[in-house]
Backbone as CSV, one residue per row, in Angstrom:
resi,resn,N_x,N_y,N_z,CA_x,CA_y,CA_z,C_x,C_y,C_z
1,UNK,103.462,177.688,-23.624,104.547,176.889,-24.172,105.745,177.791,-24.446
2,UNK,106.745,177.285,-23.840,108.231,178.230,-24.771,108.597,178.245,-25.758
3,UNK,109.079,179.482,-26.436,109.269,179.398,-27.822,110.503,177.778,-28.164
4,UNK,110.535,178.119,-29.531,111.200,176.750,-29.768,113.176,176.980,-29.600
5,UNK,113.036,178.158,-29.517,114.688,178.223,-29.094,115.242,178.612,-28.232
6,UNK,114.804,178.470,-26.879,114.605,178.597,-25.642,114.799,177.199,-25.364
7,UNK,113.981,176.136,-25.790,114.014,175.117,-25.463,115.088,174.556,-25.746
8,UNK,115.471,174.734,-26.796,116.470,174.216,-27.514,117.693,174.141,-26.515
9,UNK,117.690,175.218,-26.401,119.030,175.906,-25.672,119.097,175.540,-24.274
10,UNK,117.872,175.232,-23.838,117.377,174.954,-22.349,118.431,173.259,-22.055
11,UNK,117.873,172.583,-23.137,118.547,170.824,-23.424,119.702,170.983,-23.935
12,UNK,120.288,172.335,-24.152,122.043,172.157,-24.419,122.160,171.423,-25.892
13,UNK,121.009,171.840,-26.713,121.216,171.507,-28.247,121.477,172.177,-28.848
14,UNK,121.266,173.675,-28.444,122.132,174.611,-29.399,123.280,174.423,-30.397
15,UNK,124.068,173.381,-30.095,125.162,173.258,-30.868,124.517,172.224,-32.034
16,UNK,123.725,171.276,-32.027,122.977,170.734,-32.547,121.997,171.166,-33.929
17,UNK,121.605,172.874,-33.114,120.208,173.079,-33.910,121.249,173.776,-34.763
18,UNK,121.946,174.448,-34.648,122.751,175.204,-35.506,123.334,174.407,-36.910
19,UNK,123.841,173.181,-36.348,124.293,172.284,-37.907,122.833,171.845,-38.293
20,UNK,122.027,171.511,-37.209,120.582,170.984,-37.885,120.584,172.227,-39.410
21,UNK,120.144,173.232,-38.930,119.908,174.469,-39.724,120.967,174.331,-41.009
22,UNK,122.002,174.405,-41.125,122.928,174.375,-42.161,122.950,172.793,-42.769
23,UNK,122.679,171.787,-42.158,122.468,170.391,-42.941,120.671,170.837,-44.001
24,UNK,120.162,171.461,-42.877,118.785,171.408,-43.885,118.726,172.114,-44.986
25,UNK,119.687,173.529,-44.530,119.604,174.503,-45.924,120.863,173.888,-47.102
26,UNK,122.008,172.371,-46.976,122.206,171.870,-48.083,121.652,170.932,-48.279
27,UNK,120.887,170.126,-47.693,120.075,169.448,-47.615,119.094,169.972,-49.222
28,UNK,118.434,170.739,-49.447,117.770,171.885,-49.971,118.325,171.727,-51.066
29,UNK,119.036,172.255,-50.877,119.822,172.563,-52.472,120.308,171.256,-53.208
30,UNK,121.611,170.375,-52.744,121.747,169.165,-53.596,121.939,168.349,-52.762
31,UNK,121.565,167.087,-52.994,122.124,165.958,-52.045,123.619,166.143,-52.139
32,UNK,124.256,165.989,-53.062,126.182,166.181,-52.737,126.147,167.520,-51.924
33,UNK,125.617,168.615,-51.654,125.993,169.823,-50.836,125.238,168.869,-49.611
34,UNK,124.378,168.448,-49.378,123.945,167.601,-47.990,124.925,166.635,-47.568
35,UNK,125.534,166.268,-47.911,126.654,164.827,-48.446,128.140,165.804,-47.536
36,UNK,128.035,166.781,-48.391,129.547,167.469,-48.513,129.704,168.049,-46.896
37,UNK,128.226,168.547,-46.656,128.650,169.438,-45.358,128.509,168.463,-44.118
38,UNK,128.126,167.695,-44.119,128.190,166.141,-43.157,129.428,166.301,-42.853
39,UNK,129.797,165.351,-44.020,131.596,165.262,-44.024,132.412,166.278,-43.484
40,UNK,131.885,167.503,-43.853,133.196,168.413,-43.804,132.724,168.597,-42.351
41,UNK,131.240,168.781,-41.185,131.535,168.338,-39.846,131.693,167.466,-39.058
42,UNK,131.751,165.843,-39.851,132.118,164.519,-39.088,133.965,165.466,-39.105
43,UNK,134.693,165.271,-40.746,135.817,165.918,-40.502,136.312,166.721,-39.058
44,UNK,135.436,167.705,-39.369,135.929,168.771,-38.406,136.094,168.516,-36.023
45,UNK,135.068,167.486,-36.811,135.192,167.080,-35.041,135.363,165.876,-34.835
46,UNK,136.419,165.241,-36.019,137.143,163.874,-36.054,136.408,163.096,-35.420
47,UNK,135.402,162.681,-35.872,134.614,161.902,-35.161,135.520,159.999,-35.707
48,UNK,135.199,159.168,-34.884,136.282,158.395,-35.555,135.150,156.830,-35.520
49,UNK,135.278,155.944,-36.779,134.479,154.765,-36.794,134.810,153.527,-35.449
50,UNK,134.292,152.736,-35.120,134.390,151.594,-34.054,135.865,150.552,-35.125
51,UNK,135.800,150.818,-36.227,137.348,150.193,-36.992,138.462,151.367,-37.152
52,UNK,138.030,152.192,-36.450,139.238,153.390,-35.837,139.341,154.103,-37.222
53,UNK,138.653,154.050,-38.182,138.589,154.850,-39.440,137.755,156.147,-39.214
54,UNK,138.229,157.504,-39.958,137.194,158.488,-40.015,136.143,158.191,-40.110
55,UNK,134.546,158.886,-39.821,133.241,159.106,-39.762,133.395,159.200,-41.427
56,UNK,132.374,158.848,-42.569,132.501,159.672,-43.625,131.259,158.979,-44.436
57,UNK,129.983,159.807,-44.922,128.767,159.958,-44.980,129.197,159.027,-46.760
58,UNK,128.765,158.157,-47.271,128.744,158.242,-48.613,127.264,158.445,-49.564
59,UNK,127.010,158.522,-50.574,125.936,158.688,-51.598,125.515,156.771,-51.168
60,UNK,124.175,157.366,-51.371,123.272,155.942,-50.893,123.273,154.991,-52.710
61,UNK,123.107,156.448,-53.520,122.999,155.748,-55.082,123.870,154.686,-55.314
62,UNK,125.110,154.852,-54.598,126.268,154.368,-55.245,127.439,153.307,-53.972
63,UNK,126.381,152.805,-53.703,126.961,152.176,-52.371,126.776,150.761,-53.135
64,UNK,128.169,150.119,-53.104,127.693,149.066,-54.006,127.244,147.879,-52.425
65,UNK,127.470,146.692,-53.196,127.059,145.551,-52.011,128.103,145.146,-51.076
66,UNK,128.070,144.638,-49.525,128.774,144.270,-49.459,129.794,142.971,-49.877
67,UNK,131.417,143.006,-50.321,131.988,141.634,-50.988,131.532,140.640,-50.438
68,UNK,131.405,140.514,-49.137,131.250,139.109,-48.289,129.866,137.952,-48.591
69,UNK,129.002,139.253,-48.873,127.546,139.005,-49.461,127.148,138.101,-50.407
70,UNK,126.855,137.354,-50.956,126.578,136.939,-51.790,124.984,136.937,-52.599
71,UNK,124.932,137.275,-53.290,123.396,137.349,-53.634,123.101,136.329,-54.391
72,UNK,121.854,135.832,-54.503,121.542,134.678,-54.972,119.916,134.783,-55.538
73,UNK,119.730,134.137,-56.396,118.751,134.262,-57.185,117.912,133.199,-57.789
């Protein structure tokens, strides 16, 4: 079997495993440093939404509902 970064590199993920690696090590530490470094590479390679708005990761805690929604009980 080939090592695992050989392969990697073989499928042209290298660019991939590298943020993999830095999402996992803030990942690790706090969800806002997991949160923060997303953002700061959606940012960096302007990735852009299908409503032509920036990419931008938010906290799951604090995602309220959507308005349109109505909940019912």
């Amino acid at each position: 079997m080939r090592a695992p970064h050989r392969l990697v590199a073989s499928l042209g993920l290298a660019p991939i495993a590298v943020r993999g690696r830095r999402w996992q090590s803030a990942a690790i530490d706090t969800y806002t440093a997991y949160l923060d470094t997303l953002n700061g590479d959606a940012h960096a390679a302007t990735h852009i939404t299908v409503r032509g708005e920036a990419l931008v990761f938010i906290a799951q805690d604090v995602r309220t509902a959507h308005p349109t929604k109505a909940t019912s009980r």
